[in-house]
VMD Tcl script that builds the backbone (N, CA, C; Angstrom):
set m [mol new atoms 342]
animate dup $m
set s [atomselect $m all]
$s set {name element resname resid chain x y z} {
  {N N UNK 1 A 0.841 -1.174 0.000}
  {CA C UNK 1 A 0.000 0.000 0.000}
  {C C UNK 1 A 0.886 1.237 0.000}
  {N N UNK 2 A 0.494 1.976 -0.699}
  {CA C UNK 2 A 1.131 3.512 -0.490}
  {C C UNK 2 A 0.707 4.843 0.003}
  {N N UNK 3 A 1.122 5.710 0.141}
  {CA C UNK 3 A 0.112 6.851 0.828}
  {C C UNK 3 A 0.232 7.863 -0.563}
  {N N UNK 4 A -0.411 9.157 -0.824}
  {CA C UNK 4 A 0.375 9.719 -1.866}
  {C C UNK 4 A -0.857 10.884 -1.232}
  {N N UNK 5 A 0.246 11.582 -1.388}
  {CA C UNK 5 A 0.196 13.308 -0.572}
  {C C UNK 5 A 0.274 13.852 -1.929}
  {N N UNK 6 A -0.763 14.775 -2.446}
  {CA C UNK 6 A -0.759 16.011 -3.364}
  {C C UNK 6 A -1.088 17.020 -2.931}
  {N N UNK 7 A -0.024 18.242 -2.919}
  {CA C UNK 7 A -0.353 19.615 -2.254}
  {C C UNK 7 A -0.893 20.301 -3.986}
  {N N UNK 8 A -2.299 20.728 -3.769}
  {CA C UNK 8 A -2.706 21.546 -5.162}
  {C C UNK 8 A -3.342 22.870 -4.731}
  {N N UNK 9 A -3.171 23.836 -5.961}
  {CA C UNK 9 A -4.064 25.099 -6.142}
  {C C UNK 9 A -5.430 24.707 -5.304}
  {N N UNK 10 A -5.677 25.669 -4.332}
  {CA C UNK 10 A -7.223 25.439 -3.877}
  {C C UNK 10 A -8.179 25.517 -5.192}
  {N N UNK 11 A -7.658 26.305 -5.573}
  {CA C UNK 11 A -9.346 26.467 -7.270}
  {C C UNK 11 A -9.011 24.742 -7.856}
  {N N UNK 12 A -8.231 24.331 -7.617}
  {CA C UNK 12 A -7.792 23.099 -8.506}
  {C C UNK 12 A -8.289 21.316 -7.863}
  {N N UNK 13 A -8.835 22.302 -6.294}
  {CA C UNK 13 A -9.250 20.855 -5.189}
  {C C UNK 13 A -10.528 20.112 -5.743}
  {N N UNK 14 A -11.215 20.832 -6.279}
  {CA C UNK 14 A -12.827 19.977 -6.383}
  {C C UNK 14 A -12.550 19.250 -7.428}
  {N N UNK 15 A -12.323 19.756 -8.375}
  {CA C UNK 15 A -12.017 18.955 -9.787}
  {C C UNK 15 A -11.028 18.232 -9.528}
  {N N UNK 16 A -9.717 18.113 -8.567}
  {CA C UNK 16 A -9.326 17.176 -8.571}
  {C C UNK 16 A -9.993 16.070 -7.524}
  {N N UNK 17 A -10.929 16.087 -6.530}
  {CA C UNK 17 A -11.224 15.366 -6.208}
  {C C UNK 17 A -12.632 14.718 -6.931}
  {N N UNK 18 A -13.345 15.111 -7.957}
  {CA C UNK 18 A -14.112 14.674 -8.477}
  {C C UNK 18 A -13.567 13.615 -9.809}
  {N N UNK 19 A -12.521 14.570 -9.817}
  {CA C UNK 19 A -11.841 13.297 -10.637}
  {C C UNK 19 A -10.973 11.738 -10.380}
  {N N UNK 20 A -10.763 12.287 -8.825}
  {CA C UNK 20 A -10.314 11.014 -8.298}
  {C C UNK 20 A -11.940 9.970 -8.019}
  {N N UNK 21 A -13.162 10.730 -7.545}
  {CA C UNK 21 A -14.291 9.637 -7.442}
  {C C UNK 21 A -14.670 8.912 -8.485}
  {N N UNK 22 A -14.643 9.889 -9.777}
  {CA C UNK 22 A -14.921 9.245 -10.803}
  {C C UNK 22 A -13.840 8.012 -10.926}
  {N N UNK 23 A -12.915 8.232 -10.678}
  {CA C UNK 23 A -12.119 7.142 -11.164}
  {C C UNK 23 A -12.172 6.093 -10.112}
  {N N UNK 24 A -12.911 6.272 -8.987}
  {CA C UNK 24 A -12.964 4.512 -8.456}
  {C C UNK 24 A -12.189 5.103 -7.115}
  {N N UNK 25 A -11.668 6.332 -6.894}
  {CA C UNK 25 A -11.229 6.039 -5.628}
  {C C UNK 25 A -11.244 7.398 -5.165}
  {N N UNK 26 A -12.743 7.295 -3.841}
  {CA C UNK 26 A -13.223 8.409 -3.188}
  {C C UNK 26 A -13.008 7.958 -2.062}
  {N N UNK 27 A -11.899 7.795 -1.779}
  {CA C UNK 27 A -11.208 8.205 0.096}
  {C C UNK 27 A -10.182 8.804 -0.522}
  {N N UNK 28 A -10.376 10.133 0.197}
  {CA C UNK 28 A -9.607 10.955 0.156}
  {C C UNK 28 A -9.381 12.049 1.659}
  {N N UNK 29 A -8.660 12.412 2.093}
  {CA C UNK 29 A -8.762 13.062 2.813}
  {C C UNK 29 A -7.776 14.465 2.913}
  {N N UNK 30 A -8.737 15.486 3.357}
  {CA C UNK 30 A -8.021 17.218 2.271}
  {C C UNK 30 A -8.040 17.662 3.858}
  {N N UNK 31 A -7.082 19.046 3.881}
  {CA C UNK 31 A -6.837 19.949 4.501}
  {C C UNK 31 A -5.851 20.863 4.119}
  {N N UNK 32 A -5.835 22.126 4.385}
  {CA C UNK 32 A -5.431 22.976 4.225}
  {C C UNK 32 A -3.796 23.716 4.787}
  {N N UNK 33 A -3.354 24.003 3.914}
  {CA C UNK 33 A -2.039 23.994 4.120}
  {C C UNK 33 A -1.302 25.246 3.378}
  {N N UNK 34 A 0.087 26.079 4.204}
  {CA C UNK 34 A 0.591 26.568 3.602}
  {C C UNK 34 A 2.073 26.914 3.127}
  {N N UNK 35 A 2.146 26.909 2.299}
  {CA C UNK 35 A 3.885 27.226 2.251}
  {C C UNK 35 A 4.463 27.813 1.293}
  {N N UNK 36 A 5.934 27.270 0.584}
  {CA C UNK 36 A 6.578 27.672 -0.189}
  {C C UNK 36 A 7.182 27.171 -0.974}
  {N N UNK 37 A 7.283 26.786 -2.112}
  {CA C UNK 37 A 7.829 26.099 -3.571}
  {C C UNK 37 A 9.172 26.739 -3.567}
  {N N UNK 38 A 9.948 25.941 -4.932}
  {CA C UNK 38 A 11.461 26.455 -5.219}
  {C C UNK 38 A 10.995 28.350 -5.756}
  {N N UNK 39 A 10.106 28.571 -5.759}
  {CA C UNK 39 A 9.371 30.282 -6.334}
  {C C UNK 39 A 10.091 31.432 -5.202}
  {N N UNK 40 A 9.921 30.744 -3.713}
  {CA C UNK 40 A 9.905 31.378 -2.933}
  {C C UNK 40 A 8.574 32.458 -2.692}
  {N N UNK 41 A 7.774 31.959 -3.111}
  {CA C UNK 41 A 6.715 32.870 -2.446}
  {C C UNK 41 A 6.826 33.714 -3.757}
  {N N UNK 42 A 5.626 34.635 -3.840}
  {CA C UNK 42 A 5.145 35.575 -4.530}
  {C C UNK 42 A 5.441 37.238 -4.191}
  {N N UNK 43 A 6.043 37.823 -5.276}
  {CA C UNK 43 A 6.375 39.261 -4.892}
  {C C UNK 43 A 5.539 40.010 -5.685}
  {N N UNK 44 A 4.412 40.742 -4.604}
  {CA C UNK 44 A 3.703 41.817 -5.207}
  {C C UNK 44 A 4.271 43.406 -5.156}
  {N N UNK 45 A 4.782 44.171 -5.662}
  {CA C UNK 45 A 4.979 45.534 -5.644}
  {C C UNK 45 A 6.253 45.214 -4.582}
  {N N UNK 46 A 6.324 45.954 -3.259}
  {CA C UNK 46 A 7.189 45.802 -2.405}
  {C C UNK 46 A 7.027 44.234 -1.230}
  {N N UNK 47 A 5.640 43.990 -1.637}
  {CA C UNK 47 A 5.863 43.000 -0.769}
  {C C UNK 47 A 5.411 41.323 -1.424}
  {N N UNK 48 A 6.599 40.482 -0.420}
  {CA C UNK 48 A 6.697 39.150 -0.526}
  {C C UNK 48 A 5.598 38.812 0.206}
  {N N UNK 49 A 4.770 37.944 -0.342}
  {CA C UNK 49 A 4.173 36.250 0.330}
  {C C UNK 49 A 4.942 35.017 0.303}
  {N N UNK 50 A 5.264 35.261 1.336}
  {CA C UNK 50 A 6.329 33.902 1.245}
  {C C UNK 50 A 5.175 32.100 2.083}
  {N N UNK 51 A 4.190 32.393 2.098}
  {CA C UNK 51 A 3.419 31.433 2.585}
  {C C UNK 51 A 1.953 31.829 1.907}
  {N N UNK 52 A 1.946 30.092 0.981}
  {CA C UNK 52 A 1.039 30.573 -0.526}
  {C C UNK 52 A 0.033 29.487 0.058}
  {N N UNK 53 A -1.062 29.828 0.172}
  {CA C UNK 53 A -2.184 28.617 0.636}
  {C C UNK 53 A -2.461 27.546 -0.610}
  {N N UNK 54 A -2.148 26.327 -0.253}
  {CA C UNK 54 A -2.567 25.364 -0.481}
  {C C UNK 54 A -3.868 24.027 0.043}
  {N N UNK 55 A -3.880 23.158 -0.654}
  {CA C UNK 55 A -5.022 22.166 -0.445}
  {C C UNK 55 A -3.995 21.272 -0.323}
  {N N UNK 56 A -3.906 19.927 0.926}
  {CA C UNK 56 A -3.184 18.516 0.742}
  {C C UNK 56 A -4.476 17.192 0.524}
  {N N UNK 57 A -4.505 16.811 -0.074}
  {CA C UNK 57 A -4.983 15.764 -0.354}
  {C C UNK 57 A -4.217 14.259 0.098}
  {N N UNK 58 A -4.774 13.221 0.588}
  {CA C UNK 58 A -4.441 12.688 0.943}
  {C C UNK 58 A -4.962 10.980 0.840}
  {N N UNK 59 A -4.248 10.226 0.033}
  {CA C UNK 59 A -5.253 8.647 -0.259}
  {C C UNK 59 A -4.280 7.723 -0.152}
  {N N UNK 60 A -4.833 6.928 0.501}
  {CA C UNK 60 A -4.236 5.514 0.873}
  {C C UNK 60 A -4.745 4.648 -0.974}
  {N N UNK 61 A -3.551 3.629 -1.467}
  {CA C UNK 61 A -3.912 2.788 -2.728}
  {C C UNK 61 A -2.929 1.639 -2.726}
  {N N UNK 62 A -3.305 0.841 -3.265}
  {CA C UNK 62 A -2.663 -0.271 -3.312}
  {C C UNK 62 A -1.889 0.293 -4.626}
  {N N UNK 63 A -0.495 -0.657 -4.436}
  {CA C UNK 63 A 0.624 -0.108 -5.145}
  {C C UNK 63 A 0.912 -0.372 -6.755}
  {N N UNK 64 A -0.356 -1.171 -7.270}
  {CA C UNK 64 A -0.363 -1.419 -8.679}
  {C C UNK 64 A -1.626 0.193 -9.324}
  {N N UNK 65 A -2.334 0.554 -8.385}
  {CA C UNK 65 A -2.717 1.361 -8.472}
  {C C UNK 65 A -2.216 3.200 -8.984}
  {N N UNK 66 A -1.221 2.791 -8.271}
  {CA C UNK 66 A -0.033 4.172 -7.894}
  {C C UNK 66 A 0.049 5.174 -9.295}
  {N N UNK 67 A 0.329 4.664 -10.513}
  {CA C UNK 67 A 0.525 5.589 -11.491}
  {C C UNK 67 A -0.661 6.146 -12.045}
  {N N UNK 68 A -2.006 5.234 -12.182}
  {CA C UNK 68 A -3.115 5.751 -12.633}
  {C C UNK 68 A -3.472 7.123 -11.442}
  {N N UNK 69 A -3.126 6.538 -10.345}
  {CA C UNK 69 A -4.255 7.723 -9.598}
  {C C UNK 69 A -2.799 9.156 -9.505}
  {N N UNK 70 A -1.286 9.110 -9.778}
  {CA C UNK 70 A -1.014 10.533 -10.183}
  {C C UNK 70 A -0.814 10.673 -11.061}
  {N N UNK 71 A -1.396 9.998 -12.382}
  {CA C UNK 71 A -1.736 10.786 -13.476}
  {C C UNK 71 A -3.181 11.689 -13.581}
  {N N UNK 72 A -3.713 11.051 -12.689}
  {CA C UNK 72 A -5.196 11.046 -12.933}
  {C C UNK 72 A -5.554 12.740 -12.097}
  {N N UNK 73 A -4.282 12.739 -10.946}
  {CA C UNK 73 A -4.149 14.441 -9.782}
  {C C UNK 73 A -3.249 15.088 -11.012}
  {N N UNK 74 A -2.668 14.837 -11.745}
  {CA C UNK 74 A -1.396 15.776 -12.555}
  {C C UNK 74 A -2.281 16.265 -13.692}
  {N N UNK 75 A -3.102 14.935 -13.943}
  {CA C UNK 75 A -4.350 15.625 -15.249}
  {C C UNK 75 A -4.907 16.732 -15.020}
  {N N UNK 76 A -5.547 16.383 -13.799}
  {CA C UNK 76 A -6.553 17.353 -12.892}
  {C C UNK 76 A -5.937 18.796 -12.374}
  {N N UNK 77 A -4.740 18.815 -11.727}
  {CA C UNK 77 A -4.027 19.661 -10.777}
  {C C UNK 77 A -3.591 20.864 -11.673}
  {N N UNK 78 A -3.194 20.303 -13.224}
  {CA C UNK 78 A -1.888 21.389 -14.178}
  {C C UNK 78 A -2.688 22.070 -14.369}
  {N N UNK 79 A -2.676 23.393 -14.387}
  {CA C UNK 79 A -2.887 24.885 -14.924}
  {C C UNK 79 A -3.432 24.690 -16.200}
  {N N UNK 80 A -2.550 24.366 -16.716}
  {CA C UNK 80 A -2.143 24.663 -18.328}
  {C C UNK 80 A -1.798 23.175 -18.895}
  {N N UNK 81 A -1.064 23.277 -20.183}
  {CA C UNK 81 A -0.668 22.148 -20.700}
  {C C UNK 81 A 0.401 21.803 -20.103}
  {N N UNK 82 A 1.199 23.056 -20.396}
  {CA C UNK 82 A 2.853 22.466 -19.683}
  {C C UNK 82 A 2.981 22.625 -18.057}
  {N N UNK 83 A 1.806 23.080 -17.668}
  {CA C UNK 83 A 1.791 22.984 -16.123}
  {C C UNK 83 A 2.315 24.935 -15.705}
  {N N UNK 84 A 2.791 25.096 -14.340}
  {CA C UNK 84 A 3.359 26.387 -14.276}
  {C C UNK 84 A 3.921 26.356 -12.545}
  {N N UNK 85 A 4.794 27.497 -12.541}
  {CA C UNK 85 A 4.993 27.192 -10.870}
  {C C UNK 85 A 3.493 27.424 -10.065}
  {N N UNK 86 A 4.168 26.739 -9.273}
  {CA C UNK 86 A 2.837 26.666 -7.866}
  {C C UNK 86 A 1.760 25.625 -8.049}
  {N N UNK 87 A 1.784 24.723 -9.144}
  {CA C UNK 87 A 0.529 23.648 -9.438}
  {C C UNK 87 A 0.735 22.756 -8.516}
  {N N UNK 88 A 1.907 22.867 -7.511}
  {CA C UNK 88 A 2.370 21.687 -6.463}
  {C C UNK 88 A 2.856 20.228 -6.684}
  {N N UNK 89 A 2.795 19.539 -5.537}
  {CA C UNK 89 A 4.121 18.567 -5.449}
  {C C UNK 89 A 3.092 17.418 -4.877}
  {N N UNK 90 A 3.391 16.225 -5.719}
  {CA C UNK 90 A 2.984 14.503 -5.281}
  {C C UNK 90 A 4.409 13.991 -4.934}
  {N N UNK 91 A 3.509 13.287 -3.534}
  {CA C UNK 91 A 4.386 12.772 -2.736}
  {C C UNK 91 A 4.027 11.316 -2.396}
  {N N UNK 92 A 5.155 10.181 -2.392}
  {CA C UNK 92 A 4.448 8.478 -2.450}
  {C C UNK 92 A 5.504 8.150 -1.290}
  {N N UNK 93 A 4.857 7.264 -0.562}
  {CA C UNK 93 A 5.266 6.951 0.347}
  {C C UNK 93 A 4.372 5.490 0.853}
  {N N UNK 94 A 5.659 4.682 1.312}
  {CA C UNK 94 A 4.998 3.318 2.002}
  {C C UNK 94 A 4.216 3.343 2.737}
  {N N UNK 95 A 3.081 2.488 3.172}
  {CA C UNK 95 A 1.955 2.286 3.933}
  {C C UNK 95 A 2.131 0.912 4.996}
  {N N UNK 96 A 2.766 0.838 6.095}
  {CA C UNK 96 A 2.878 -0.439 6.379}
  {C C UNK 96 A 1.509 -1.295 7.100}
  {N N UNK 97 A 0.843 -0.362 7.604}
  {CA C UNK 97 A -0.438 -1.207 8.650}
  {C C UNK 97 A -1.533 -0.293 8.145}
  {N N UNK 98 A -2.505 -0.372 8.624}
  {CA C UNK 98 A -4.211 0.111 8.250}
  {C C UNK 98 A -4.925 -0.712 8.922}
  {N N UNK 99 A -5.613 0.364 9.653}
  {CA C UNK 99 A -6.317 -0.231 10.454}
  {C C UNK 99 A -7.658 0.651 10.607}
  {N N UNK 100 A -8.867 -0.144 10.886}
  {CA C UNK 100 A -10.508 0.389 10.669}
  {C C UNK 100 A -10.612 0.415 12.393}
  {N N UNK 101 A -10.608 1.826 12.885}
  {CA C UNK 101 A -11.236 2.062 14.185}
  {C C UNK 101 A -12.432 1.801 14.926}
  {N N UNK 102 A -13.294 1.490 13.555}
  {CA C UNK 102 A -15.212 1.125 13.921}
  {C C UNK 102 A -14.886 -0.279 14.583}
  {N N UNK 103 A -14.476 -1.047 13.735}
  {CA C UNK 103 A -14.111 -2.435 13.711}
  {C C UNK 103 A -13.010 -3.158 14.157}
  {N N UNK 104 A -11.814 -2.361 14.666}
  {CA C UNK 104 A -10.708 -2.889 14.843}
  {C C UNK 104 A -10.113 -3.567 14.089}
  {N N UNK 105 A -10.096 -3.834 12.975}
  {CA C UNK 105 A -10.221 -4.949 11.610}
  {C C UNK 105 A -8.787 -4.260 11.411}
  {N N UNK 106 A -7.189 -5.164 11.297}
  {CA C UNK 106 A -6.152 -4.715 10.351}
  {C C UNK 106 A -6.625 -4.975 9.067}
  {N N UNK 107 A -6.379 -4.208 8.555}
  {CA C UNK 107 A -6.080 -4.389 7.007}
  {C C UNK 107 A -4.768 -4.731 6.356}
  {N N UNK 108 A -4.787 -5.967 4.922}
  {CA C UNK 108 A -3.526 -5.748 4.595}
  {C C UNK 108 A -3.269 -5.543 3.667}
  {N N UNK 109 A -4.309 -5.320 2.659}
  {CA C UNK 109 A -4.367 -4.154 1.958}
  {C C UNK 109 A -5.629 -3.618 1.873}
  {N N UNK 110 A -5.732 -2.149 1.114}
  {CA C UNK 110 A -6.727 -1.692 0.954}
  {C C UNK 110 A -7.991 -2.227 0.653}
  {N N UNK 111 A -8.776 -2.230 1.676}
  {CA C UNK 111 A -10.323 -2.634 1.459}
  {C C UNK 111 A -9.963 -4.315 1.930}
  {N N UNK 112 A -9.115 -4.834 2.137}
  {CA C UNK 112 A -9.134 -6.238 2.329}
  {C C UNK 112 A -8.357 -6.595 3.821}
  {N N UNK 113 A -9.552 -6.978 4.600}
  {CA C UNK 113 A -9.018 -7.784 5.627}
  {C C UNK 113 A -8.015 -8.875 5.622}
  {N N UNK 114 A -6.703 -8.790 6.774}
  {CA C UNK 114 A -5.688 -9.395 6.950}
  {C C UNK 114 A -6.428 -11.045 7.153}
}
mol reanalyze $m
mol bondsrecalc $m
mol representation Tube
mol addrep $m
């Protein structure tokens, strides 16, 4: 299982999460976040924003899964064609345990009891 963290444009959150349901996988879990890219923040007139609000998205997938669902946030997430700074950063990372709190149930992989 993997975890995969996408920090995106807030205008860019719904559509990307409607595009992740459509595609078969609506657990997701979002919150709000802020920071700073290789940009360093945004310079208006005299002044810097150096802390740019973002959306993190957040889904647990089994690991044959992995490329469809960040193509499927990179489809969704890019600006443009060629993309632009600030469209943000996917992040994959191992999943070792999962576990259902209602039920106490480990999981050993997604959706499937150990």
């Amino acid at each position: 299982m993997l975890m995969i963290r996408a920090i995106v444009r807030p205008e860019k959150t719904d559509a990307v999460l409607a595009a992740l349901m459509d595609a078969g996988f609506p657990a997701v879990t979002k919150y709000s976040v802020a920071g700073r890219g290789k940009q360093r923040g945004i310079k208006i007139g005299d002044v810097t924003y150096d802390e740019i609000p973002k959306m993190m998205l957040m889904s647990v997938v089994r690991d044959e899964d992995k490329d469809f669902v960040i193509q499927t946030i990179m489809d969704t997430a890019r600006t443009s064609e060629k993309g632009a700074f600030g469209d943000g950063k996917i992040f994959v990372s191992e999943v070792e345990e999962v576990y259902t709190i209602s039920s106490g149930v480990k999981e050993g992989a997604v959706g499937e009891a150990a």
